[in-house]
C-alpha positions in Angstrom: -9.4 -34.7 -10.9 -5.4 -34.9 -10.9 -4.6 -33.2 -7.1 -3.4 -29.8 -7.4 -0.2 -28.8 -6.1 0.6 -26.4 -3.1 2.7 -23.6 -2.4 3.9 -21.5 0.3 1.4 -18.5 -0.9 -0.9 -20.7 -1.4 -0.6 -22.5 1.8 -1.1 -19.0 3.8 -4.0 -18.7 1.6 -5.4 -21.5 2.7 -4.6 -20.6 6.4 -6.5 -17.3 5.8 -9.4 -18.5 4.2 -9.9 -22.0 2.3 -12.3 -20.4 -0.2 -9.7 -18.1 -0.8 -7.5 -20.9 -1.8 -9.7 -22.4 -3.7 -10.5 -19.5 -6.1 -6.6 -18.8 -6.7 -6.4 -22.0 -8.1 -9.8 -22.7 -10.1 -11.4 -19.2 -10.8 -7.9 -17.0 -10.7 -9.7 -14.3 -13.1 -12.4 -13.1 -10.5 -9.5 -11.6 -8.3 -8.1 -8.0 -8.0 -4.5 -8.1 -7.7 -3.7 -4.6 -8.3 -2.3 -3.9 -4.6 -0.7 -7.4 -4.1 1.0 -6.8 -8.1 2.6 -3.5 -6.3 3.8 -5.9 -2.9 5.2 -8.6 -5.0 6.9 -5.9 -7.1 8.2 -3.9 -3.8 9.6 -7.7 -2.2 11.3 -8.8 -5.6 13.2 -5.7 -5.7 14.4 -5.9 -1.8 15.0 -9.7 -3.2 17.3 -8.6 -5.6 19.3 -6.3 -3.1 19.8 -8.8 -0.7 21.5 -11.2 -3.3 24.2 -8.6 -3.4 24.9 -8.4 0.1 26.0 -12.3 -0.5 28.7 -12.0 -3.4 29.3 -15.8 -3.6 25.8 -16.9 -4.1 24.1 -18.8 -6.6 21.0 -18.1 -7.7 19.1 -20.9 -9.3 16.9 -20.3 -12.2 14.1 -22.2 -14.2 11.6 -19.9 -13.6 9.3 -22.0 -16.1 10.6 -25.6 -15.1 10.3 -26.0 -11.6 11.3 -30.0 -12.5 14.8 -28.2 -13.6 15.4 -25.9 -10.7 14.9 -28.8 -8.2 17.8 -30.7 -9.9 20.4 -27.5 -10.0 18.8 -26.7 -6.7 20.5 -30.6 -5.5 23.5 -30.1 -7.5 24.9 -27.1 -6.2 24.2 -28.6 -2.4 26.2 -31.4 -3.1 29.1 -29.3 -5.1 31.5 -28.1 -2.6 32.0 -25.0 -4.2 28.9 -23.5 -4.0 28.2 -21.9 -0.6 24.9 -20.1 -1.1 22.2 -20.5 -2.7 19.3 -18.1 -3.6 15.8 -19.2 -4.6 17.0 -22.8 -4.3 13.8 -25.8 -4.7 12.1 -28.2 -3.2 9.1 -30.2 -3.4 7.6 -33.1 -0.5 4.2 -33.8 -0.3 2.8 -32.3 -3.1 4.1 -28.7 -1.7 7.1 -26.9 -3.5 8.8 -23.9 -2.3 11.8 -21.6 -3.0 13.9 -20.4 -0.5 15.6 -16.7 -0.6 19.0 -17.4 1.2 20.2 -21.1 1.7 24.0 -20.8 3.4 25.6 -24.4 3.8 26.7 -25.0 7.3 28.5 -28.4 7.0 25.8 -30.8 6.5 23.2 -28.2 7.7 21.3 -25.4 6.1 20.7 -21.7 7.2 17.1 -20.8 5.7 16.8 -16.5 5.2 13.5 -15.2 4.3 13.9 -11.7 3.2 10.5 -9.4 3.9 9.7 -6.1 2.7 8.2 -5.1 6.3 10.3 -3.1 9.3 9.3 -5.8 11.7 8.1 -9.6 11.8 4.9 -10.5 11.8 3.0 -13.6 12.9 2.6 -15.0 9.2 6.2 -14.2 8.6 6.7 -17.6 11.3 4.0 -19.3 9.5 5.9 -18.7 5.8 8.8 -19.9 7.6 7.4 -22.8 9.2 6.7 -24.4 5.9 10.0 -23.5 4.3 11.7 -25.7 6.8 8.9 -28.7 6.6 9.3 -29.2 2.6 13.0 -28.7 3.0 13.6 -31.2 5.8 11.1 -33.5 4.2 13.0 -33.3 1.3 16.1 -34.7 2.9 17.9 -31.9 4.2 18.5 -30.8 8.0 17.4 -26.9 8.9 19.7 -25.9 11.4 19.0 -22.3 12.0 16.2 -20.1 10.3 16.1 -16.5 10.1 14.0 -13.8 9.1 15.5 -10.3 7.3 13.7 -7.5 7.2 13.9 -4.1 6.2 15.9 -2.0 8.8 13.9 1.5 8.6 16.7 3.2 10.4 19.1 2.4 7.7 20.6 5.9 5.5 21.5 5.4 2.5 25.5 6.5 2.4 25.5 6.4 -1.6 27.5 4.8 -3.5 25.5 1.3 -3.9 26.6 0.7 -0.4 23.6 -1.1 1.5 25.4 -3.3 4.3 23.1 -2.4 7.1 20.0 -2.5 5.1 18.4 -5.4 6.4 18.0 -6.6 10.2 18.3 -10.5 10.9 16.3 -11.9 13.7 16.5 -15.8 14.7 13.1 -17.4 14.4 14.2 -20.9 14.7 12.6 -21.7 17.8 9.1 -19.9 16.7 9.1 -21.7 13.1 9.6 -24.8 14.3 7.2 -24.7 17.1 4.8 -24.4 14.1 6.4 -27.6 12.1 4.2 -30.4 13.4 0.9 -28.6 12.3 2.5 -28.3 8.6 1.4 -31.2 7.9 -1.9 -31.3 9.1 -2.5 -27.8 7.2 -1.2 -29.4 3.8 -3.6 -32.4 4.6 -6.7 -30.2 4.9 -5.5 -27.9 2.4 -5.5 -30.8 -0.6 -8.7 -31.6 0.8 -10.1 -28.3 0.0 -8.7 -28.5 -3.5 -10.5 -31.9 -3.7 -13.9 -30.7 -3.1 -16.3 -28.3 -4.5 -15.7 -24.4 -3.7 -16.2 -23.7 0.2 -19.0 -21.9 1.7 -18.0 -19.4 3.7 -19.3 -16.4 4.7 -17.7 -12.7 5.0 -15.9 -12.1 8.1 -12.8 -10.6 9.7 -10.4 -13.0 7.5 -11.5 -11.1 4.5 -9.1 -8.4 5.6 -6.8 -10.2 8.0 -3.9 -10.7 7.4 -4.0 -9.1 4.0 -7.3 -7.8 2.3 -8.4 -11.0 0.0 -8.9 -9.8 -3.7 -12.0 -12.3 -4.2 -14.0 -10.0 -1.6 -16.2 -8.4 -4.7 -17.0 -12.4 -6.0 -18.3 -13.4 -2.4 -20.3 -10.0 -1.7 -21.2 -9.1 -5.0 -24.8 -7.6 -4.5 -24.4 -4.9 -1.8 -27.3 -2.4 -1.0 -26.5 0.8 -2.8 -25.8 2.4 1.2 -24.5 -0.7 2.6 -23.9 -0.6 6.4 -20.2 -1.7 5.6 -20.3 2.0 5.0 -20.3 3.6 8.2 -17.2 5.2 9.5 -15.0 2.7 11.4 -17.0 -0.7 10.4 -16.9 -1.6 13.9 -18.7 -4.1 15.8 -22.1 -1.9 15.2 -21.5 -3.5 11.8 -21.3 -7.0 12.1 -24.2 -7.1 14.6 -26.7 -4.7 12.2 -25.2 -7.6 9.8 -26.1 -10.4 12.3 -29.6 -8.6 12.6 -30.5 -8.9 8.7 -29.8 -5.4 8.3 -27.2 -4.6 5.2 -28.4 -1.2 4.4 -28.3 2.1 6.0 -31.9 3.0 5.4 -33.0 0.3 6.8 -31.3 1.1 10.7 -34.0 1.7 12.9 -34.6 5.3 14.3 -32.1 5.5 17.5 -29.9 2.1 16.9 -27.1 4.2 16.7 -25.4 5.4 19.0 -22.4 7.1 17.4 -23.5 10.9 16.3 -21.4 10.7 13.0 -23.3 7.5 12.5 -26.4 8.7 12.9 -25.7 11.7 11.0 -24.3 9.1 7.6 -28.1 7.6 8.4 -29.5 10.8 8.8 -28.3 12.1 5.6 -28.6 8.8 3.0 -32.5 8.2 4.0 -33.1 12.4 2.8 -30.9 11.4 -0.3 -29.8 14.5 -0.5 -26.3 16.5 0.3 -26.5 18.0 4.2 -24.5 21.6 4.4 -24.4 22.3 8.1 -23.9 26.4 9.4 -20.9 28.1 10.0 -18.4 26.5 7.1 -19.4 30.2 4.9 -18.3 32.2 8.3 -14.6 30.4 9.0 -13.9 30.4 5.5 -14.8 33.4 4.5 -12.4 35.4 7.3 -9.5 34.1 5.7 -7.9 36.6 3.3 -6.2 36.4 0.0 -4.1 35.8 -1.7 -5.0 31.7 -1.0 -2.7 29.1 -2.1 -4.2 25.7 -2.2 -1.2 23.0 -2.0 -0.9 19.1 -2.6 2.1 16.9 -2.7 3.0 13.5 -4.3 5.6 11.4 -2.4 7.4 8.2 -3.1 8.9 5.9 -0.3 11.2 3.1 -1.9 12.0 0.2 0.3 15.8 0.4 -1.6 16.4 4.2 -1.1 18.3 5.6 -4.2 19.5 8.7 -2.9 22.1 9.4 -0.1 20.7 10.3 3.2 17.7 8.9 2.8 16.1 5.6 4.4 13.8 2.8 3.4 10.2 3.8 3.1 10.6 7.7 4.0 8.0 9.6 1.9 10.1 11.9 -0.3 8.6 14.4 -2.0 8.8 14.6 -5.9 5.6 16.8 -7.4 3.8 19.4 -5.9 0.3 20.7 -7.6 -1.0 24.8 -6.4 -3.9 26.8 -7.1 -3.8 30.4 -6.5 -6.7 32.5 -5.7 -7.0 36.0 -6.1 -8.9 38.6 -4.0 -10.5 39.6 -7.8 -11.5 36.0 -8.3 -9.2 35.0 -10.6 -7.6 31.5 -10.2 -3.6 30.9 -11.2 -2.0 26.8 -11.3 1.5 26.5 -11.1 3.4 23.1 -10.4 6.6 20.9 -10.2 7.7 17.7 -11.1 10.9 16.4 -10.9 11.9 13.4 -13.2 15.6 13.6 -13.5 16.5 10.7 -11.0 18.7 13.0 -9.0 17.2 13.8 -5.6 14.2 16.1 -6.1 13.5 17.3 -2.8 16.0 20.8 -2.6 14.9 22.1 -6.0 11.3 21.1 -4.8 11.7 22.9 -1.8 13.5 26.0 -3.3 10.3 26.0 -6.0 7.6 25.8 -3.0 9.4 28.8 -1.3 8.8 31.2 -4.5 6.0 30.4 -5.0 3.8 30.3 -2.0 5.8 33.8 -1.1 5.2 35.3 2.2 1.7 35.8 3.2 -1.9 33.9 2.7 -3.4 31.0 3.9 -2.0 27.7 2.3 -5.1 25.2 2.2 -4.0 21.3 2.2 -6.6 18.8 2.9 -5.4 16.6 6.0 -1.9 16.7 8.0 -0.3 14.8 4.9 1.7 18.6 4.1 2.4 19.6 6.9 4.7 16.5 8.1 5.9 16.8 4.2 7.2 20.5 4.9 8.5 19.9 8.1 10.6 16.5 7.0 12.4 19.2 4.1 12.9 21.9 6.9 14.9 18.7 8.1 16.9 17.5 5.1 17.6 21.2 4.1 18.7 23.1 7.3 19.6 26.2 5.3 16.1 26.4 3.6 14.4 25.7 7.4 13.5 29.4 8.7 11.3 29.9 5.6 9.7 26.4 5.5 8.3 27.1 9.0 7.0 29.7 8.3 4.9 28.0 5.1 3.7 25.6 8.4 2.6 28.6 10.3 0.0 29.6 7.5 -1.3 26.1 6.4 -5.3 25.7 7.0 -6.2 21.6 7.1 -9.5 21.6 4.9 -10.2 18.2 6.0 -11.7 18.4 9.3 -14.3 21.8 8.4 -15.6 19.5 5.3 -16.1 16.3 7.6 -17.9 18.9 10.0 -20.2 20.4 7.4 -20.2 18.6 5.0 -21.9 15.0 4.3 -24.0 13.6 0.9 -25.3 10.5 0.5 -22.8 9.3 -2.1 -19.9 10.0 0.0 -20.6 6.6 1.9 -19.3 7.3 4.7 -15.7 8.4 3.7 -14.6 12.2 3.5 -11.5 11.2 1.7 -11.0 13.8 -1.1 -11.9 11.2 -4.3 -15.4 10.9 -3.3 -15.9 14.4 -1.6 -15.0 16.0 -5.0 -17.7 13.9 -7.3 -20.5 15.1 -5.0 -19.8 18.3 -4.6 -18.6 18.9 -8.3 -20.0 15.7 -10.5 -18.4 17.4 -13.6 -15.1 16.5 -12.2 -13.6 12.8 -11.3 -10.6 11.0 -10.6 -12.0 7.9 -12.8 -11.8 10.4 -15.9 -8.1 10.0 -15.7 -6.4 7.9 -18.3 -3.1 6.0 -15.8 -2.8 7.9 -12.8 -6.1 7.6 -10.2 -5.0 7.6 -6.8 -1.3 8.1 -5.3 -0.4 4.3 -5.3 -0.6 4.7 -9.2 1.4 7.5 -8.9 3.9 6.5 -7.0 4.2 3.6 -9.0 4.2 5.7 -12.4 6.9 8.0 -11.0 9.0 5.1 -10.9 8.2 4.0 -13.9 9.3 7.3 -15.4 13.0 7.4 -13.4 13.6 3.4 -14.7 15.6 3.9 -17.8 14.8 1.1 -19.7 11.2 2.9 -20.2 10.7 4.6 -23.6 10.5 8.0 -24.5 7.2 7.7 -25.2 5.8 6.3 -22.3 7.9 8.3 -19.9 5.9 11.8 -21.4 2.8 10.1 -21.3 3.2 9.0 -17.5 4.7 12.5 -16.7 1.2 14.2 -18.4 -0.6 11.8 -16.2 0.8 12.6 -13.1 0.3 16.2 -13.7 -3.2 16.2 -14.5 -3.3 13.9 -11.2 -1.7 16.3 -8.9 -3.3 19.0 -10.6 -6.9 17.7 -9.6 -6.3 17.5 -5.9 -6.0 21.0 -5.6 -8.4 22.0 -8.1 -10.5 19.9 -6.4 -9.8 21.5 -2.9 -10.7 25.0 -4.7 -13.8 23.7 -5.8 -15.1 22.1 -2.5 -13.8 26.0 -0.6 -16.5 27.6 -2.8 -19.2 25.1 -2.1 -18.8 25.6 1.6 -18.8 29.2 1.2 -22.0 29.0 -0.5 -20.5 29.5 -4.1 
């Protein structure tokens, strides 16, 4: 077998787990990369941004020739006129990397990693610490590494101005502390790829650092009520685990000692849904009209629109039911897909609608914080969004109080509260949007202007009908508490 070659991802994977590394290499296709295809997408677009902020760079391509962007990678440090370098190549011990910023000091190099987080982290030092190995192996001399990540302070002043964007923090020290055990990782790391697939057991590195997408391929025959299940999978979890116990129905009578545990266990060995007193009473006080509100926000790591700042969750859709003392149900909605700045005419449209009197039901916090951010951006609108805050009832916390069934495992989260208390309805019968990464992701889909006509209406329909069935749903899981 002809060795395989490393990477810097790869390398971390390894780090992580070595049978994680050695299923990204030989069986790629039993992964689930739908979160890590939204990170990658999120980092190549701060990639792109920070290119700018270094007008004289070069940025080396060969995408599909790595052979090719090694060479152009050693021409333009030996050409005098080239200063910078973006993505420039290199390859030593059977490991090749790219490098996001390369700045020629004299003989020396300045190495800039560019992350998508507010802070660094521990593996950010690791991904460092190999960047410099291959490149000083390769013949050149790191004199000063850094580490850019997103400043969440920034505001965006307009105008494509981002100076500011991006806070630098000298990890020389740290990464090279790390460079003597490069070596011994790549080592053990080919070893790996040497052998036959690694047998490792589930554990903590199965989340830790990042959640591995092979977890369905190493656990693939759970219970139907697996102890994974109960609320905070805790250290009562591994040691039921340790014990030979995988599913709830199996936990002994009085092995738990959390009450919302016992209750999950309680519930799953009647198999049936558990409707605890006093849900009809509270709800049933409140009066009409009653407005049930959810919102869909995006928060860009490049912020688009003056005044705002990387990752703030901006509101661009919201989705309200109205029900009527007579019974009768009303929907009315917005969705802004313009690219200007949604958030006043959003505002302004919430306002009229919800008028002046009724509870507003929301299921968790999330709205509240949402209302109270606009009351910030829009001053002049602020008197009349406080006063939405003063009449919002949090759904949330009476369902996980009353409400528990069997298929719920463990969560109350909205998506699997509504298929158990209303089976006819479900967010997998939706055709693109099923949960808010989705739509965030769809939303900016809709605002890029190289997407078609066609696609933009068929993303828009799909983020109504989203938005449309949290609050449906939140009308439909009122009237089962109340006995409906």
């Amino acid at each position: 077998m002809a060795r395989k070659g490393l990477s810097k991802s790869k390398i971390l994977s390894g780090l992580q787990c070595p049978k994680r590394l050695y299923l990204e290499v030989y069986k790629p296709e039993l992964s689930d990369y739908s979160q890590a295809t939204s990170s990658f997408a999120i980092g190549h677009e701060l990639g792109e941004l920070a290119r700018t902020l270094y007008p004289q760079g070069v940025l080396v391509g060969h995408n599909d020739d790595l052979a090719a962007a090694i060479e152009e990678t050693s021409h333009h440090l030996k050409s005098e006129s080239v200063s910078t370098i973006f993505e420039g190549t290199f390859s030593s011990q059977g490991v090749l990397v790219r490098a996001d910023i390369l700045q020629k000091h004299s003989a020396n190099l300045c190495l800039t990693e560019v992350k998508a987080s507010t802070s660094v982290k521990d593996y950010h030092i690791l991904d460092c610490a190999i960047q410099a190995w291959v490149i000083q192996r390769a013949g050149h001399k790191v004199e000063r590494i850094q580490l850019a990540h997103v400043n969440r302070d920034f505001v965006y002043p307009g105008g494509g101005k981002y100076a500011g964007i991006l806070t630098y923090v000298d990890v020389t020290e740290d990464a090279m502390a790390h460079a003597p055990q490069v070596m011994g990782w790549v080592e053990t790391l080919h070893g790996v790829l040497a052998g036959s697939e690694p047998d490792i057991k589930m554990g903590d590195q199965c989340t830790r650092p990042f959640p591995c997408p092979f977890q369905a391929y190493c656990h693939p025959s759970q219970p139907d009520y697996p102890v994974t299940a109960l609320p905070g999978n805790g250290k009562i979890v591994q040691d039921l685990l340790a014990e030979g116990i995988d599913d709830i129905r199996d936990i002994p009578e009085g092995r738990l000692t959390s009450p919302t545990h016992a209750r999950v266990r309680r519930v799953t060995i009647a198999g049936t849904e558990e409707v605890l007193p006093g849900a009809s009473e509270l709800l049933e006080e409140l009066p009409y009209p009653r407005y049930y509100l959810d919102f869909e926000t995006i928060g860009m790591v490049v912020p688009r629109w003056e005044g705002t700042r990387p990752y703030q969750g901006l509101p661009y859709q919201w989705s309200c039911h109205i029900e009527h003392d007579t019974g009768e149900i009303d929907h009315t909605e917005f969705l802004d897909t313009s690219g200007e700045p949604p958030m006043r005419r959003l505002a302004e449209a919430l306002i009229k609608t919800l008028g002046e009197a009724g509870p507003i039901f929301t299921y968790t916090n999330f709205e509240n914080g949402v209302i109270r951010d606009l009351a910030r951006m829009h001053p002049v609108l602020a008197p009349q969004l406080e006063r939405l805050i003063n009449r919002l009832f949090d759904l949330h916390p009476v369902v996980r109080k009353h409400y528990y069934h069997p298929d719920m495992l463990g969560s109350w989260s909205i998506k699997v509260v509504l298929p158990a208390i209303a089976p006819d309805l479900s967010y997998t019968e939706l055709e693109e949007v099923q949960d808010g990464m989705a739509a965030g992701q769809a939303y900016l889909e809709i605002l890029d202007p190289r997407t078609e006509k066609i696609r933009r209406a068929k993303l828009t329909r799909s983020l109504l009908e989203y938005c449309k069935l949290d609050t449906l749903a939140m009308v439909r899981i009122a009237h089962k508490l109340m006995g409906d």
